[in-house]
N, C-alpha and C positions, 0 to 999 in steps of 0.2 A: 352453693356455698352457705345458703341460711338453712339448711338444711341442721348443720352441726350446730348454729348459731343458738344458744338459749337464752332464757329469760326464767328465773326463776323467783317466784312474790316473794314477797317478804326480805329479797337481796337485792341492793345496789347493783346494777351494771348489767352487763350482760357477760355469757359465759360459752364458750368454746367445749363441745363434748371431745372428750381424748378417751373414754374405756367406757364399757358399763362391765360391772359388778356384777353380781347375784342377785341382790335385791338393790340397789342406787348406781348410778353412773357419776364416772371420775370426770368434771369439769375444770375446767381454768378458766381463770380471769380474763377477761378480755382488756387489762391494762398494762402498764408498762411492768410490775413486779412478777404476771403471771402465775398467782398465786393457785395452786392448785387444792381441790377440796371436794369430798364424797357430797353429794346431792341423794335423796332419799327420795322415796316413792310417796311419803306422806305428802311430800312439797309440791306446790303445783309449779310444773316443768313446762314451757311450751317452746316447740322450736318456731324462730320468725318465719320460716316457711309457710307454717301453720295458721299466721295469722291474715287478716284483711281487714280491709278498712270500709265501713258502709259506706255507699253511693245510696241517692235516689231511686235506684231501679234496680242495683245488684250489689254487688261484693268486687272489690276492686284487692289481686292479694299486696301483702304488703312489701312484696321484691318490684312490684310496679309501682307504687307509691315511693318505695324510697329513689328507683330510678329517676322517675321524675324531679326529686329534690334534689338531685346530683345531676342532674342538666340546670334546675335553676340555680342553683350555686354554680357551677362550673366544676364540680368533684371539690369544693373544699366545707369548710367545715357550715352550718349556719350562721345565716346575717343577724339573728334572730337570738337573742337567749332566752331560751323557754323558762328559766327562773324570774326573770325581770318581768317581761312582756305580760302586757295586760290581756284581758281577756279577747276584746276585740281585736288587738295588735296581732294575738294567737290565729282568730279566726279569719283574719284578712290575707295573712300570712299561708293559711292554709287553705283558702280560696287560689290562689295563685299556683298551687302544685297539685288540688284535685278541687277542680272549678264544682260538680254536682255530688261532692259529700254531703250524707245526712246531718244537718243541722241538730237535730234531734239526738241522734244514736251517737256522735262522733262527739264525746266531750272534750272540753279545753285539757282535760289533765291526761287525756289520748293523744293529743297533740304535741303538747309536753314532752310525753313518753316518748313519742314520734322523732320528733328534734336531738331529744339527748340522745339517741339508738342511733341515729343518724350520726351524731359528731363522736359516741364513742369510736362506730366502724368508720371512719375516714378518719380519724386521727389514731386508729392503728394499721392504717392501710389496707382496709375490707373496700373494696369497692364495686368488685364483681358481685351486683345484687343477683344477676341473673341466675336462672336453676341452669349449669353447668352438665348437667347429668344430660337433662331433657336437649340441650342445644347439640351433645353429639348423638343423641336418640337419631334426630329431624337429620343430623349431617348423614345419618346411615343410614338413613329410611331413602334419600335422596339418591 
């Protein structure tokens, strides 16, 4: 599922892929209006697939990261509002969902970003973080 999932700089929120184009892919909003809108290749595009979060020793991805924050919540939104929350409130907070993140590599405004991606997809009902693709890979390999 985060597969289709994006993040695109320079824009608010996150973004749902529905086509690609020729040179840009057709994205939508991941809010309640759905707003649909061409993305270009100039823009830096990443799907949350794509991303991880540093650990001490390795790379943790960020479909296991956000699992973890949806067992500390119970699947609802965060306790935490990453606008308010101070820095350390941040880093306590995220102590408690990836105990050996880099202290160093893992800034507060990561975290941030962390939380609000969290409570966009649970508050439009994302919550299958897992890679869906790979779990019927394993069911057919079995």
């Amino acid at each position: 599922m985060l597969k289709t999932i994006l993040s695109i700089s320079g824009k608010p929120g996150l973004y749902k892929l529905i086509s690609q184009g020729k040179n840009m892919l057709i994205v939508e909003s991941i809010t309640p209006d759905k707003k649909r809108m061409p993305a270009y290749g100039n823009e830096k595009i990443t799907s949350l697939a794509d991303i991880a979060m540093y650990t001490n020793d390795s790379e943790v991805p960020l479909k296991d990261v956000l699992t973890s924050l949806k067992k500390k919540e119970n699947g609802a939104v965060a306790s935490i509002d990453p606008k308010k929350a101070t820095v350390d409130e941040l880093r306590a907070y995220f102590t408690e969902i990836l105990p050996d993140y880099d202290r160093d590599r893992v800034y507060p405004t990561d975290i941030k970003k962390l939380i609000s991606w969290y409570n966009i997809l649970v508050s439009n009902n994302i919550t299958d973080f897992e890679d869906v693709e790979a779990e019927k890979e394993t069911t057919e390999a079995e």
